[in-house]
C-alpha positions in Angstrom: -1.6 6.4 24.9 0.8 5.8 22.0 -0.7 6.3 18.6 -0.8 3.2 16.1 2.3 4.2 13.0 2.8 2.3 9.9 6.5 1.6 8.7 6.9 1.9 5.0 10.1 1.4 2.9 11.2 4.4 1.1 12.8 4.4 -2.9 16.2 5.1 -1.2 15.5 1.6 1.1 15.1 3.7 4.3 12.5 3.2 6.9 9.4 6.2 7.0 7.1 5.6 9.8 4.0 7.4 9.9 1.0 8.3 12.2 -2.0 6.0 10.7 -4.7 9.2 11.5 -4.4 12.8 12.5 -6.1 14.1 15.2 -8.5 16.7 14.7 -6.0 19.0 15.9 -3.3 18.0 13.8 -5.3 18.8 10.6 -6.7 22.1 12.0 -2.9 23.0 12.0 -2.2 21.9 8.6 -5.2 23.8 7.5 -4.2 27.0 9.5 -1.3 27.4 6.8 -3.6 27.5 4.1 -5.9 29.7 5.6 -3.0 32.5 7.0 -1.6 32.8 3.4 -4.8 33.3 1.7 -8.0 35.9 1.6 -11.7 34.9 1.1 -14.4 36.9 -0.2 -17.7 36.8 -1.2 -18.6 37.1 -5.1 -21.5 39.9 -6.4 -23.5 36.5 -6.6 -22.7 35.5 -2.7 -20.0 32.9 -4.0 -16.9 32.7 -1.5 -13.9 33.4 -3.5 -10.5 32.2 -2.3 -7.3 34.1 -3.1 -3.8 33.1 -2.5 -1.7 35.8 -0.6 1.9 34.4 0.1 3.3 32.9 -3.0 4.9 30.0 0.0 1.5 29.3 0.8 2.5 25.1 -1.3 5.4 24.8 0.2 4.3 25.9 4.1 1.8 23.3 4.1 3.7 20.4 2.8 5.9 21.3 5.2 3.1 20.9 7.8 1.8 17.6 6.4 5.2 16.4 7.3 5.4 17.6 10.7 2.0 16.7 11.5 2.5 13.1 9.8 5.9 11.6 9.5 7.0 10.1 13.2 10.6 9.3 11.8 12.7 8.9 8.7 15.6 6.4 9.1 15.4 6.0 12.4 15.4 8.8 14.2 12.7 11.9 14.6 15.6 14.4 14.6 15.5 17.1 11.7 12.7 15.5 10.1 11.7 17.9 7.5 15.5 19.5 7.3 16.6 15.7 6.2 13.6 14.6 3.8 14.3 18.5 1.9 18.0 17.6 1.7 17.5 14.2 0.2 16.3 12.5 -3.1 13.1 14.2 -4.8 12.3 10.8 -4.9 11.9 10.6 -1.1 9.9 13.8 -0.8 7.5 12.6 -3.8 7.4 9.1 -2.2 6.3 10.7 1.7 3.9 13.4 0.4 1.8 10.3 -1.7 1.9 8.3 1.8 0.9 11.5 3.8 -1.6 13.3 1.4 -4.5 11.0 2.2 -4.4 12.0 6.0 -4.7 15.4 5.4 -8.4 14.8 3.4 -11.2 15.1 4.8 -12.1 12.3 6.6 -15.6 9.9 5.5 -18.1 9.4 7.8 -17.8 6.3 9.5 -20.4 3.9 8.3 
């Protein structure tokens, strides 16, 4: 079954079309980046405390938001992420605002 997108207009006027959800799956990936580049333990007091490990930890999972997210930039799915890094910071600012809210946790359905 083929996944329902939504086709957005970037600042440079090309077309960005996206997944509308992420599968439980998909955001267990994204989250996998975080959790490989960082180190938890647990405080005197029993508080989990989270340390960053890998300095690329930021830029890993952007890059994972966009792989998970972005079904294709200017018409084709080719190079995705090697063609949003090489263009306008605009673009990349634009795509990680549209993306960012699939990546949250989701709210319980009502």
């Amino acid at each position: 079954m083929e996944r329902e997108t939504r086709t957005l207009t970037t600042p440079a006027a090309k077309q960005l079309v996206l997944k509308t959800y992420l599968t439980a799956r998909e955001r267990r990936t994204i989250r996998q980046v975080y959790l490989n580049k960082s180190r938890t333990t647990i405080t005197p007091e029993g508080e989990p405390k989270t340390e960053v490990t890998d300095s690329s930890v930021l830029d890993d999972y952007e890059n994972a938001q966009i792989v998970q997210s972005v079904v294709s930039y200017d018409g084709t799915s080719e190079n995705l992420l090697d063609r949003l890094l090489d263009a306008h910071p605009d673009e990349m600012i634009f795509v990680l605002k549209e993306i960012s809210p699939l990546t949250e946790n989701p709210k319980p359905a009502k």
